[in-house]
N, C-alpha and C positions, 0 to 999 in steps of 0.2 A: 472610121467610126468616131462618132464624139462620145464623149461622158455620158449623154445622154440615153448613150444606147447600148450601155453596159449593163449588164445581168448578172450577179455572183450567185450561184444555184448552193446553198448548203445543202451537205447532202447529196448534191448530184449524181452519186454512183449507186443508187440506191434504185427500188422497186417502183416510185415513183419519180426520183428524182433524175435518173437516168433519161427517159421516155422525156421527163419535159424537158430537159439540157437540151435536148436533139431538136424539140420541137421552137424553140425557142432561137435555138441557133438557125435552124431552116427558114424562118421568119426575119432575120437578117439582124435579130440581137448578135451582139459580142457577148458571149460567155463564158465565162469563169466555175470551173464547178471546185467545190473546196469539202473535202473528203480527211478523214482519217479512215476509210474503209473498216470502220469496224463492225461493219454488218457480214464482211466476210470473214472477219476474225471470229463472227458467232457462231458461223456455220462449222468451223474447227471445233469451236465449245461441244458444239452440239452432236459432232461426229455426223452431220450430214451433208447436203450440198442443193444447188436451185436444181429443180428438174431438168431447166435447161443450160448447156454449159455455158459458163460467163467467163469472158475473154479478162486477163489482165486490163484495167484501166486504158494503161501507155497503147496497146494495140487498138480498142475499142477507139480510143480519139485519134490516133492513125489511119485509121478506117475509114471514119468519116471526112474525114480531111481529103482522104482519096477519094469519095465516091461523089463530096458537095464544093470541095476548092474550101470549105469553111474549115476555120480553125478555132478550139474548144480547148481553153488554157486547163491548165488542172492542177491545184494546190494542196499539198496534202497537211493537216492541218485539224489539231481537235483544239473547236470552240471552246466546249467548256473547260477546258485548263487553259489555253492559250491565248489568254486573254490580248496583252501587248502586242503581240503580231495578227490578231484577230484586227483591231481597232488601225493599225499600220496598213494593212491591207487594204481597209475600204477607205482610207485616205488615201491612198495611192494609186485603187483603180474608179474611187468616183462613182459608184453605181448609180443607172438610177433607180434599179428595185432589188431589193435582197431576197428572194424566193429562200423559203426557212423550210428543209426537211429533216433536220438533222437530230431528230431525237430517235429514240429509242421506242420503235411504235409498235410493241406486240406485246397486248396485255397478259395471253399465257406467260411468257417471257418474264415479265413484271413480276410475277406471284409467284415465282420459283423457287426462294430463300432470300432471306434475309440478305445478301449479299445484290440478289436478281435485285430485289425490290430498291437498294440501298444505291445500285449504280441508275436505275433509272432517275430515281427523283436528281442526282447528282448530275447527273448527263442531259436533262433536258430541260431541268431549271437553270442550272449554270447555262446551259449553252444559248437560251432563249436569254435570261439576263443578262449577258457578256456581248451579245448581240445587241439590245436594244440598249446597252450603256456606249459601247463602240459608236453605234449611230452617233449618239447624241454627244458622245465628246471628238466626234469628226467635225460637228460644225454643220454638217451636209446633211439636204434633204432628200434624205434616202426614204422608199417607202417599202413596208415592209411587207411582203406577203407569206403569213403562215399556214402550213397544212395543219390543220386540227380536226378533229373528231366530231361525230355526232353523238358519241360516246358521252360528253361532257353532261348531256342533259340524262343522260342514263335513259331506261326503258318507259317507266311509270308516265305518265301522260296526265293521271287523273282526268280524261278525259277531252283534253286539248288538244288544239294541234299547233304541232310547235312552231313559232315563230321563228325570223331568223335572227336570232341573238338578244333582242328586246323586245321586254312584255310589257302593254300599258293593264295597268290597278289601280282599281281605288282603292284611296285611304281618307280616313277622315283625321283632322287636323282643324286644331279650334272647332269641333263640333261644325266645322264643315266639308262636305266630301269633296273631294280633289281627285283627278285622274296625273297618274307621274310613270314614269317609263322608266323600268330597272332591265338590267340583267336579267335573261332567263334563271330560272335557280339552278344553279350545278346539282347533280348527282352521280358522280362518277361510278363505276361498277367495280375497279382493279387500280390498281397503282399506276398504271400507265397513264389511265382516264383522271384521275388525279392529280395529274400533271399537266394534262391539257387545260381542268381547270386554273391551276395557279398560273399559269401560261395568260388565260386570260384577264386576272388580276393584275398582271408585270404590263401587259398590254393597256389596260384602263389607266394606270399608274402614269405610264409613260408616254401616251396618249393626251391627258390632260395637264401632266406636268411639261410635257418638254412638245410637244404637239408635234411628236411623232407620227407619223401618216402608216396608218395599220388597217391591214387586209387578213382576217382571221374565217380561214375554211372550215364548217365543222362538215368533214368529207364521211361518205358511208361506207361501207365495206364494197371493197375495191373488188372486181371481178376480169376477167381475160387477162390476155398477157401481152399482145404486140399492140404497137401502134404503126401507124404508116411508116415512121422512119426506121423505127425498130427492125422491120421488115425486108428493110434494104438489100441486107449482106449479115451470113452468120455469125461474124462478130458483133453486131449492133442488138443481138438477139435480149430480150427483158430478162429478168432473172426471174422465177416462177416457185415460188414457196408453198411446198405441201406439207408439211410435216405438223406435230399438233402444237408445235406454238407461234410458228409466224405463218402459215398455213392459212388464209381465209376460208373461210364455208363453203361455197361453190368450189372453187379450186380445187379446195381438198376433195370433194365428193369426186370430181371429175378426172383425178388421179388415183383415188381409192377403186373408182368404178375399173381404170386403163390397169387396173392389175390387182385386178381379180379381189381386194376386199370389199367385206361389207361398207356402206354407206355410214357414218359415223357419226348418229344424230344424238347431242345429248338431253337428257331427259327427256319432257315429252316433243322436242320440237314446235313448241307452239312459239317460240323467240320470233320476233318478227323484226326484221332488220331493215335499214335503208340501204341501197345499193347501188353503184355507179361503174360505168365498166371504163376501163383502162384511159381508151382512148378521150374520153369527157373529162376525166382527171385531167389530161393535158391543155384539152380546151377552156378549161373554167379557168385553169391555171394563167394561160396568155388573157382571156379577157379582165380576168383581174389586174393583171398588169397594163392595158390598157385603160382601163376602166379606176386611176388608185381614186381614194376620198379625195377633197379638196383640203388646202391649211387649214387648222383647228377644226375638222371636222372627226365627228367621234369614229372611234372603230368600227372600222365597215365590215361586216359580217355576214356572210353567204351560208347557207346550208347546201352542201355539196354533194348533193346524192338526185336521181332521177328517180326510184320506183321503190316501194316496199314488198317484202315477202318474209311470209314466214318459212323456220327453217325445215321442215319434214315437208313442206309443197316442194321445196326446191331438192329434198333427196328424192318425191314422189317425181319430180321431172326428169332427173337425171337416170333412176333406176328404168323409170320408161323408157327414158333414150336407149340406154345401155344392156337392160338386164343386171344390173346389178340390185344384190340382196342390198336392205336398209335393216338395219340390225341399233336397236337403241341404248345410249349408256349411261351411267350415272353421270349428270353434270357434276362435272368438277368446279364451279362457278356460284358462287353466290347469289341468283339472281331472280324472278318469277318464273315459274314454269312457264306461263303465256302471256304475254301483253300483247296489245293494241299499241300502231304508232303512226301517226300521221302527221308530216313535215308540211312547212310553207320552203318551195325553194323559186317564188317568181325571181327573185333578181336575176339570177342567170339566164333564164328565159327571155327576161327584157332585153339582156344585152346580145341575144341572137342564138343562144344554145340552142341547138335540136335534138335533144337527147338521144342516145342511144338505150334501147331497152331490152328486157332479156328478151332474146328470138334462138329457136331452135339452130338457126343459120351459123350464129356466134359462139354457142353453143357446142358445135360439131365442130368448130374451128381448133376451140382449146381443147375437146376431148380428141382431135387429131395431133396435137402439139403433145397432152399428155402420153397418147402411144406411140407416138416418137420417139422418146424419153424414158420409156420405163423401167431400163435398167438402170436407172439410176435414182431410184426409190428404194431406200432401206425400209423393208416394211414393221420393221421392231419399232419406226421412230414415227410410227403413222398415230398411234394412241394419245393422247393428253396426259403428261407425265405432271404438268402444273394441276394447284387446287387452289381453292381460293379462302379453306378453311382447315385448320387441322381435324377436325371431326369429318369432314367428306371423305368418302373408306374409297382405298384403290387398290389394285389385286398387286400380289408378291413380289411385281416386276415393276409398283410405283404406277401405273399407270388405269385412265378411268376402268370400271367395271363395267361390265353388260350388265343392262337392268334384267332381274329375274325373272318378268313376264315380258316379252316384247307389248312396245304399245302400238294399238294399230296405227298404221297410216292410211292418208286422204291425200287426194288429188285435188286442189284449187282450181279449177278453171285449165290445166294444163293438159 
């Protein structure tokens, strides 16, 4: 392998970062995944575990070394304090893209105390910092690809649809009108999303100062759980988060449904979300690495998601599947009862994406993977124990309330 064809995946051991390590590797990159695994230190915090069991590290790249002859280094290693041996590293192995998953991505998580809140801005500022300083006192033109959110623009639309990262406006100036191209305006919803924002400021910074070559995702809420590779052998298996704070939406419905709870819509379910399932996450992932900016071109910005839905059609689809009760709670979340959201996501289309969309087919897949796994669902830890305001009321055990009138549910198209 040359230099050229080195990959360091931050993150790599992770929900997304695992699946593209494999995928990336299967594609005949040399990769490096660089971990302090403290996503499973969280599931300790947390006193729970992934639905599915997840292999020590050393085993999992064992594994695949047996089943593809490929070998998948592994550094264990926290960016945001480790700054000198962070910047060592990529002088020593040369990347030529640094795949960046290594924050801290679950905004219940974020909102959980003062401590929750205090280690994410700490963990994902520093470690996105230390990273794009590392670059750039390497010398090396490293390009960077970051997972970020679509969270960053928050829900509100006022009526738009949202571009991928850049908005043209007029302004007038000397009493004449000019059209200029800014930033979308951030609105973050949680401390998490807050950080993706200033993510993007470190990024524009170092962008135009040091012409940094940056690739920033704002990805939608992630759905299933295998990918092709993933699939292989029960060690290679994805880790699959239900529980109420790293848990996504669908996920969670479809392991609430595989044992027996109600559906866990909060407020009225009108949230309308973007959404992308597993395996596109890894595809966008590699075409962006194919695909980096050119020198001194601005941060290239993809909007990472194939479909929108709002959230009580998608308990209205999974209760159909299933039979399961949808039962509504008080949002713990600060946020509109209902928006409208409509994305531009051609770039990734242009570069050959075929998306995957929600289908019953896929559907059955993970509500099969969930009743596989069921005993290993603590159902005390299925509720929303985060709020996003001290006045949001939660019952005795800390966690969301049942609203007092259920609200009805509707079926979309499904």
């Amino acid at each position: 392998m040359t230099s050229q064809e080195r990959i360091i995946v931050l993150g790599g051991d992770g929900f997304c970062g695992w699946p593209t390590s494999l995928r990336l590797s299967r594609e005949g990159y040399d990769v490096l995944i660089v971990d302090n695994l403290s996503r499973r230190k969280i599931d300790v915090e947390l006193g729970c575990q992934s639905l599915t069991p997840i292999q020590p590290i050393e085993r999992r790249l064992r594994t695949w070394k047996e089943l593809t002859g490929r070998t998948i280094d592994f550094y264990n290693l926290n960016i945001a304090e480790d700054y000198n041996e962070l910047e060592r590293l990529i002088e020593t192995v040369r990347p030529k893209a640094i795949v960046h998953f290594a924050e801290q991505r679950a905004a219940p998580y974020s909102m959980k105390s003062p401590r929750h809140k205090r280690y994410t801005v700490d963990n994902n500022i520093n470690g996105t910092h230390n990273v794009l300083c590392a670059i750039v006192e390497s010398g090396l033109d490293v390009h960077l690809v970051h997972l970020g959110t679509m969270g960053v623009y928050g829900y509100g639309t006022a009526g738009l649809s949202i571009p991928e990262g850049y908005l043209t406006v007029k302004v007038e100036i000397d009493g004449v009108d000019r059209e200029i191209e800014i930033p979308y305006p951030p609105h973050p919803g949680s401390i998490y999303h807050m950080t993706k924002t200033l993510d993007a400021l470190l990024f524009y910074y170092y962008n135009k100062n040091d012409d940094v070559r940056i690739t920033d995702l704002h990805q939608g809420v992630v759905w299933g759980t295998n990918t092709e590779e993933t699939l292989m052998h029960p060690d290679l298996i994805n880790r699959f988060d239900w529980e109420g704070d790293y848990g996504t939406v669908l996920n969670r419905f479809l392991v609430e449904a595989a044992v027996g709870h109600p559906l866990t819509v909060h407020g009225t379910g009108g949230q309308t979300r973007a959404f992308i399932h597993i395996r596109d996450t890894v595809r966008c992932i590699s075409l962006a690495i194919q695909h980096p900016p050119k020198r001194k071109e601005r941060v290239k910005i993809f909007n990472q998601a194939t479909e929108t839905h709002r959230v009580r059609d998608l308990a209205a689809l999974v209760a159909r599947l299933t039979g399961a009760e949808v039962r509504n709670y008080i949002n713990p979340r600060n946020e509109a009862a209902d928006n409208e959201l409509v994305i531009h996501n051609e770039q990734f289309l242009e570069l050959g994406l075929n998306p995957i969309t929600l289908s019953e087919g896929l559907l059955q897949e993970v509500i099969e993977v969930a009743a596989r796994y069921q005993d290993r669902v603590d159902r005390s830890k299925i509720i929303a124990d985060s709020r996003w305001r001290a006045d949001i009321p939660l019952d005795r055990e800390g966690r969301a309330l049942q609203t007092p009138s259920p609200v009805a549910q509707t079926v979309n198209g499904h």
